[in-house]
C-alpha positions, 0 to 999 in steps of 0.5 A, spaced: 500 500 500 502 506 498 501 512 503 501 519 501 502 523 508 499 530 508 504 535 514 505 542 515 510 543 520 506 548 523 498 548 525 493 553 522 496 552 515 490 548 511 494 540 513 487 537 514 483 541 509 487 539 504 486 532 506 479 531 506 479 534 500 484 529 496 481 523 501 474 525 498 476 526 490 480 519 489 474 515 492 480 513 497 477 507 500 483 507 506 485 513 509 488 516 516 488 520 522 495 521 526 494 527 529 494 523 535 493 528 540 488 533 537 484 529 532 479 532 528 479 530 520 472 525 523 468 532 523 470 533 516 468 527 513 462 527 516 461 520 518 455 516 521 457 510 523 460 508 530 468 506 531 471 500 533 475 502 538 480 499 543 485 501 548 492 502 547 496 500 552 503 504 554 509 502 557 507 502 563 506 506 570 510 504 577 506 504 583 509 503 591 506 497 595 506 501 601 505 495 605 512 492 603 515 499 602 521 500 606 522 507 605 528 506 603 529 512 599 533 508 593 527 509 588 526 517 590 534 517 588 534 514 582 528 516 578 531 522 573 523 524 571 522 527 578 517 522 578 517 519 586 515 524 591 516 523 599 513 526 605 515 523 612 518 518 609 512 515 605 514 515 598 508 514 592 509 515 584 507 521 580 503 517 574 502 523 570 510 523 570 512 517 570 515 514 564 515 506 565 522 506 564 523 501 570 529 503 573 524 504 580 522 497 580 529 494 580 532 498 585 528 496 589 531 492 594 525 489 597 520 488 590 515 493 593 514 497 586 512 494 580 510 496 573 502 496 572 499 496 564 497 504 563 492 506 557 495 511 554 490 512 548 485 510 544 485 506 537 479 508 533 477 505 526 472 506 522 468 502 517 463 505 512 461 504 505 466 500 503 472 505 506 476 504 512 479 510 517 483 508 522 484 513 527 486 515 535 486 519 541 492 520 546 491 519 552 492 526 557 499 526 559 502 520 556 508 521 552 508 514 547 504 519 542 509 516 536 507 509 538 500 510 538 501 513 530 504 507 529 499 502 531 494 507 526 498 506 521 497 498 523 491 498 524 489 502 516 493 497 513 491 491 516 483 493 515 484 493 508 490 489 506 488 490 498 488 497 496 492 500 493 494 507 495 491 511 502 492 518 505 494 520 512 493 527 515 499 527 519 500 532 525 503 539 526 511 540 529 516 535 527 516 530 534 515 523 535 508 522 532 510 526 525 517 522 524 512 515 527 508 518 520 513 519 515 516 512 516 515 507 511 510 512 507 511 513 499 510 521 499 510 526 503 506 533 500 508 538 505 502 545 506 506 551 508 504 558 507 507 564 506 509 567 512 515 566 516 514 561 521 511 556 514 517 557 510 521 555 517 517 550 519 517 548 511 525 547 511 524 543 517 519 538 515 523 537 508 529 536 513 526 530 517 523 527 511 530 528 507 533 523 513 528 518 512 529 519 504 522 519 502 519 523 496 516 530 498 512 536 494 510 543 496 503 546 496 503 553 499 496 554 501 493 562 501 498 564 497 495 571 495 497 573 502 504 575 502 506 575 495 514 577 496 514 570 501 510 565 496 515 567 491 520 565 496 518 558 498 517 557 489 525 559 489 527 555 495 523 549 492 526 551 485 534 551 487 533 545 492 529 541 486 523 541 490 516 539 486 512 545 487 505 542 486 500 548 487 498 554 490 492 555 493 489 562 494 485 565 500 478 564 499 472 565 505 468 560 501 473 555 503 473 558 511 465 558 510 465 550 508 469 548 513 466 551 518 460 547 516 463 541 517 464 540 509 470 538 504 472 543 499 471 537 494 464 539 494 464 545 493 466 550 487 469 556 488 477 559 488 480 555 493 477 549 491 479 548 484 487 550 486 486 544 491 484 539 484 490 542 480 494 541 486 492 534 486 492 532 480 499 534 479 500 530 487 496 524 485 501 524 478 507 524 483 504 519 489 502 514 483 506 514 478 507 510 471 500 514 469 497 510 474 490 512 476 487 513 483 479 511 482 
């Protein structure tokens, strides 16, 4: 299965509205949502059905047996995430900060700390009309939010073992769950947009997907907004040969269909006929060989 994953470096640059417009004009019949800690690609699909779901298990949280502790202080000394509290010689864990690294419950000379299964998020998966979507949320304060990606991406391939290609809605930034998206997929289509921070954060996507040399393409969303820096990121991408796939201008209609929990594939207005030039120059790329995405 090919996989096209859709990042931004950055919130707010139109990363999920891009998505569920692609997702919606290839009749993808597998597609994902990694954005583990602020999902929200299911309010744009508009999808009926109830998931399927199941608890992820992380690595595990530490708890004091208080009635073998010797308050020995050992595990206190040796934590390095500040985990362990005390207070008149009674010594309990912290959950939210543990980081089920272990070192607690080998240092204890006595077996009075022990590591118990914690869930750390929830697996959510979708089936409807013949399309899989495979999705979750992290659980607040867990930190195992690449692993949780991962399993996702599991969880789409293994509910439809035979399509062919699938698109995933990655996650802002560039931490553990963007690089658990770009490991093994295809392409990369990076949205960026013409300001300081989206040129910024462009490079640094382009850097991380580069480490994992994987293919990748540029789409500047409200590209009309600051033309001096559109033109920047074009002779970026030109002198880095870099595909510049689209450009897609500012458009209150795409603002106003969003907002009414819609895609841009249904919709005919500026921005929304940029999106399909984008992405057929995209699927072109992603397929290859005049390959087609119905």
């Amino acid at each position: 299965m090919k996989q096209l994953l859709i990042l931004s470096g950055k919130g707010g640059t139109g990363k999920t509205t891009l998505a569920s417009a692609f997702i919606e004009l290839s009749e993808a019949k597998a597609y994902a949502d990694c954005d583990v800690d602020a999902p929200n690609l299911h309010l744009i699909m508009n999808i009926k059905s109830q998931p399927e779901s199941k608890d992820y298990f992380g690595l595990g949280k530490a708890v004091i047996n208080q009635d073998l502790c010797i308050s020995c202080g050992l595990c206190y000394e040796h934590c390095k995430f500040d985990t362990i509290n005390e207070t008149d010689g009674v010594y309990e864990v912290f959950s939210y900060a543990c980081e089920g690294c272990g070192v607690c419950e080998y240092i204890c000379p006595v077996e009075a700390v022990k590591l118990y299964p914690d869930v750390a998020g929830e697996l959510y998966l979708y089936k409807e009309k013949g399309k899989v979507f495979s999705t979750a949320k992290l659980k607040m304060g867990s930190g195992t939010s690449g692993k949780l990606v991962t399993e996702v991406k599991k969880q789409m391939r293994l509910a439809a073992p035979d399509e062919k290609f699938a698109i995933i809605d990655g996650s802002p930034g560039i931490g553990c769950p963007v690089i658990a998206s770009i490991s093994g997929v295809s392409m990369v289509l990076i949205v960026t947009e013409p300001s300081v921070s989206g040129i910024s954060d462009m490079e640094r996507i382009l850097q991380t997907a580069a480490a994992f040399q994987t293919k990748t393409a540029v789409c500047i969303n409200k590209s009309d907004t600051n033309t001096g820096k559109t033109k920047e990121i074009e002779e970026y991408c030109r002198k880095n040969n870099i595909e510049m796939v689209g450009k897609i201008p500012f458009d209150p209609v795409a603002v106003e269909t969003i907002n009414a929990g819609k895609t841009l594939a249904n919709v005919d207005c500026p921005s929304s006929r940029a999106i399909g030039a984008t992405y057929q120059n995209t699927m072109k790329l992603f397929l290859g060989n005049g390959e087609s995405s119905k």
